[in-house]
C-alpha positions in Angstrom: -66.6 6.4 4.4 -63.9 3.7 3.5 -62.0 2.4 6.3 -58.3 3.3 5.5 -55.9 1.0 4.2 -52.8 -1.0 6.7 -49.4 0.0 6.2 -46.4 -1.6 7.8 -43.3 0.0 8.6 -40.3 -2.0 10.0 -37.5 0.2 11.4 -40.1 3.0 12.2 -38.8 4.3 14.9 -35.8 6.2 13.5 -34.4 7.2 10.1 -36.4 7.1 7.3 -38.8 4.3 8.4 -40.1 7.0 10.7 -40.4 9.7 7.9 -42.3 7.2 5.5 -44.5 6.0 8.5 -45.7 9.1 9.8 -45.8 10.2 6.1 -48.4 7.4 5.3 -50.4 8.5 9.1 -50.6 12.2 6.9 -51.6 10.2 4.1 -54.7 8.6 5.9 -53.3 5.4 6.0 -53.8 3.0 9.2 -49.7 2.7 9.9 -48.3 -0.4 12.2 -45.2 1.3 13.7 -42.4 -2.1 13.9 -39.1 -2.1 15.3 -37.4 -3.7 18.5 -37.5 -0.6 20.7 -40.8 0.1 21.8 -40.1 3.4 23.3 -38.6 4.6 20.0 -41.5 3.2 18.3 -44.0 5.4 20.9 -42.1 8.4 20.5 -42.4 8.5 16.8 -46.0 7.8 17.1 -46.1 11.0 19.3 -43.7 13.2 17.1 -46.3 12.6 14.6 -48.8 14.1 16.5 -51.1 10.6 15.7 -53.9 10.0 19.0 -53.7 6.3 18.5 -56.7 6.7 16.1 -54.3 5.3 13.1 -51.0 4.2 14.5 -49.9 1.2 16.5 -46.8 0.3 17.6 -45.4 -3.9 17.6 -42.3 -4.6 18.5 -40.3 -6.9 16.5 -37.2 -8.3 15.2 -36.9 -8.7 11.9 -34.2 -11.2 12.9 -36.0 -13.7 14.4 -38.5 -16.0 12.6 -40.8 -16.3 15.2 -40.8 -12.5 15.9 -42.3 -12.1 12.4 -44.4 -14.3 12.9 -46.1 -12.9 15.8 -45.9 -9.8 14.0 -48.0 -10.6 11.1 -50.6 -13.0 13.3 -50.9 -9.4 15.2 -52.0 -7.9 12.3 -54.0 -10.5 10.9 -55.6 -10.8 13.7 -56.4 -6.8 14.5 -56.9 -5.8 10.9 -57.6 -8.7 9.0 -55.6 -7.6 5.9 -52.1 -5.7 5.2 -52.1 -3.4 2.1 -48.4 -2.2 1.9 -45.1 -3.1 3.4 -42.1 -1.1 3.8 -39.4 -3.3 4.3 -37.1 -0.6 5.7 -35.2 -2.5 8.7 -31.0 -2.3 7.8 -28.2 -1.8 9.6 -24.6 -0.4 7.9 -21.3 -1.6 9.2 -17.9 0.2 9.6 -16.0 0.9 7.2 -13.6 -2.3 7.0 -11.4 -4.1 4.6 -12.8 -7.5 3.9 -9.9 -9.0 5.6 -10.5 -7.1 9.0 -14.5 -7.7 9.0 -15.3 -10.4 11.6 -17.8 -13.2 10.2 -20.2 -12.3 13.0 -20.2 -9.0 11.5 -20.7 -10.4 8.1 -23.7 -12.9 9.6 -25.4 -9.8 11.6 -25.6 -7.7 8.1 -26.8 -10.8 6.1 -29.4 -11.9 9.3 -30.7 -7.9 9.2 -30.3 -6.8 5.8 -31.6 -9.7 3.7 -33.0 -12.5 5.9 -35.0 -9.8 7.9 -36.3 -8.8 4.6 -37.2 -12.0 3.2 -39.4 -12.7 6.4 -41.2 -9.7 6.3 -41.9 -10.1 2.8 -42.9 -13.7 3.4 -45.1 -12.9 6.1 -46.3 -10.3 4.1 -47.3 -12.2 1.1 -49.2 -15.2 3.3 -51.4 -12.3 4.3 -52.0 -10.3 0.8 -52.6 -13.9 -1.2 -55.2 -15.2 1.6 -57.0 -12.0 1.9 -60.1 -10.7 0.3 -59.9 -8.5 -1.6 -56.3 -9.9 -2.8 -53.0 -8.5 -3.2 -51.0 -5.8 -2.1 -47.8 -3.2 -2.4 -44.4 -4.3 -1.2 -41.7 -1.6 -1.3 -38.2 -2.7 -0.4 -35.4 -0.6 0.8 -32.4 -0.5 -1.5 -29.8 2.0 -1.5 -27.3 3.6 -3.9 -25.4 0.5 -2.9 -27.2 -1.7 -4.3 -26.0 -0.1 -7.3 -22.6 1.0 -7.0 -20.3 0.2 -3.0 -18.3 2.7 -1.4 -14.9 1.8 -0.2 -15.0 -0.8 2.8 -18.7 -1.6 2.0 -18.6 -5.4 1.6 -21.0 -7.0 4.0 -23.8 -3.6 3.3 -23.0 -3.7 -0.6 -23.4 -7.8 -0.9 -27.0 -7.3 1.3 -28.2 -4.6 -1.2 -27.4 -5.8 -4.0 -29.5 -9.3 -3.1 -32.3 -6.8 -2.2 -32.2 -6.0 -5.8 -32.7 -9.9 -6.5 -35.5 -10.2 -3.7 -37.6 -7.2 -5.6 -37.3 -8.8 -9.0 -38.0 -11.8 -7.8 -40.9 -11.3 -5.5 -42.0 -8.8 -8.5 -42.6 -11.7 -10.8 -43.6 -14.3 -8.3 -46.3 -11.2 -7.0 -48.2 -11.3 -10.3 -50.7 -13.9 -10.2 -52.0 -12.5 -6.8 -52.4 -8.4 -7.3 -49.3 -8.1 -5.0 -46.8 -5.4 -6.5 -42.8 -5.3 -5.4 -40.6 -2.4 -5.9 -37.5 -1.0 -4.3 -36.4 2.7 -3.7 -32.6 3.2 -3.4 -31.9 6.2 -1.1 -28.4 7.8 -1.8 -27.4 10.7 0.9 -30.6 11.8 3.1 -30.1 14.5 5.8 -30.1 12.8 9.1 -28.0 11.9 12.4 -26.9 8.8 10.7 -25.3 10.8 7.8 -23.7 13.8 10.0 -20.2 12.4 8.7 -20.9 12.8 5.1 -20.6 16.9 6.2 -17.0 16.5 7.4 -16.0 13.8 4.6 -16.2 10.2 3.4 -13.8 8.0 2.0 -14.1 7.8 -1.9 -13.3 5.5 -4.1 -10.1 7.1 -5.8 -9.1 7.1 -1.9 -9.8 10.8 -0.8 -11.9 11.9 1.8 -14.5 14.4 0.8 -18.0 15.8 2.1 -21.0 14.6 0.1 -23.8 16.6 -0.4 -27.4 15.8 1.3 -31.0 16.0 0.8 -33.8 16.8 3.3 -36.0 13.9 4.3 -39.0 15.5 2.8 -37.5 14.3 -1.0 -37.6 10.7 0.4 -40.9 10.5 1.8 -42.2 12.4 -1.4 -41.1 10.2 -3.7 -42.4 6.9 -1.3 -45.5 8.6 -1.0 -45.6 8.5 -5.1 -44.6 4.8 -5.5 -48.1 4.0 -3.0 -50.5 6.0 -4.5 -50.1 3.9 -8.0 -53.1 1.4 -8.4 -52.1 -2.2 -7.6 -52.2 -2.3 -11.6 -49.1 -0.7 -12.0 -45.5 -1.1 -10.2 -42.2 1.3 -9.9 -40.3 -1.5 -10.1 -36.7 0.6 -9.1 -36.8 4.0 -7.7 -33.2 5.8 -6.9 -34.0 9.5 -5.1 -30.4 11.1 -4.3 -28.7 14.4 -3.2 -28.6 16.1 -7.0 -24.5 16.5 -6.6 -24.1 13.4 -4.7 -20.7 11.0 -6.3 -23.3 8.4 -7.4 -23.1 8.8 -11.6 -19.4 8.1 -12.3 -18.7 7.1 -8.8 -15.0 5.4 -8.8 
């Protein structure tokens, strides 16, 4: 029997890192839980119903160069290789006119959003280059706004749309070593964090209206999809969205 393959999952305890985690667990992949609150990250391990057999949670901030760090010489050291990363850590900010957003606002989006991502993908590539047999799947978390804003979106929108630059980039720079980089934009899944989407959002012609959702399940579906694929071939964009979401034509 083949031993299964190691998954990483930063921001698993919440959200839709913990969907896509407990997801790959189903899957039969060996899933490293990552995230800075270790009882979040324990509780999703148990919501998933996983023994310990195939999950293991590290705390981390994706914030922090020497967190990652310690991260990936964790994994390195307990299971000598790392076949996929989700780089799904992110926070949003308030809705704010670019005027009113305080720079350490601006530098907290920028340090989580993008530079937390870089590391992770940095550590991650040290690890799928070196090991034997080579390469590996990175799958970066976009969003619809890396593709379109919504009103008072500055800091969020600027961080998404440089994802977009970290996927192509790492895409190319990924070829000579088996290691494939994609990105799945996420507009409008059901959760706690999008409760306010029911009541109404601001839009861009300056109403406030609801926004439909979609259940979690269509996310985690269409991650699963994007993993299966052989290293030989990449979804190098992905965008899953609420069917009558204000995404086509938004503004």
């Amino acid at each position: 029997m083949n031993s299964p393959k190691i998954a990483l999952v930063t921001g698993a305890g919440s959200g839709v890192g913990k969907g896509c985690a407990t997801a790959l667990l189903r899957d039969g992949w060996q899933v490293v839980f990552t995230g800075r609150r270790a009882q979040a990250l324990q509780a999703a391990i148990a919501e998933a119903g996983d023994t310990g057999r195939l999950a293991v949670a590290i705390t981390c901030d994706v914030t922090s160069e020497a967190s990652v760090a310690c991260l990936f010489d964790a994994i390195r050291e307990r299971f000598g290789r790392l076949d996929l990363l989700f780089n799904n850590a992110g926070i949003s900010v308030p809705s704010t006119s670019p005027d009113e957003l305080s720079v350490s606002a601006w530098r907290n989006a920028v340090d989580t959003n993008l530079n937390g991502a870089f590391l992770c993908l940095r550590g991650a590539f040290k690890l799928m280059r070196n090991q034997a047999p080579q390469g590996g799947r990175i799958i970066n978390n976009g969003s619809i706004s890396a593709h379109a804003p919504r009103p008072g979106s500055i800091a969020y929108t600027a961080t998404k749309h440089a994802i977009s630059g970290l996927t192509r980039a790492a895409a190319l720079d990924g070829r000579p070593f088996d290691i494939a980089v994609g990105q799945i934009d996420i507009g409008n899944v059901g959760s706690d964090m999008t409760e306010k989407m029911v009541e109404g959002v601001a839009q861009a012609d300056g109403s406030i209206r609801p926004e439909p959702r979609m259940e979690l399940s269509a996310v985690t579906d269409t991650f699963l999809a994007m993993t299966r694929l052989p290293l030989s071939a990449n979804v190098l964009f992905m965008t899953v969205m609420a069917t009558k979401m204000p995404f086509v034509g938004r503004g």
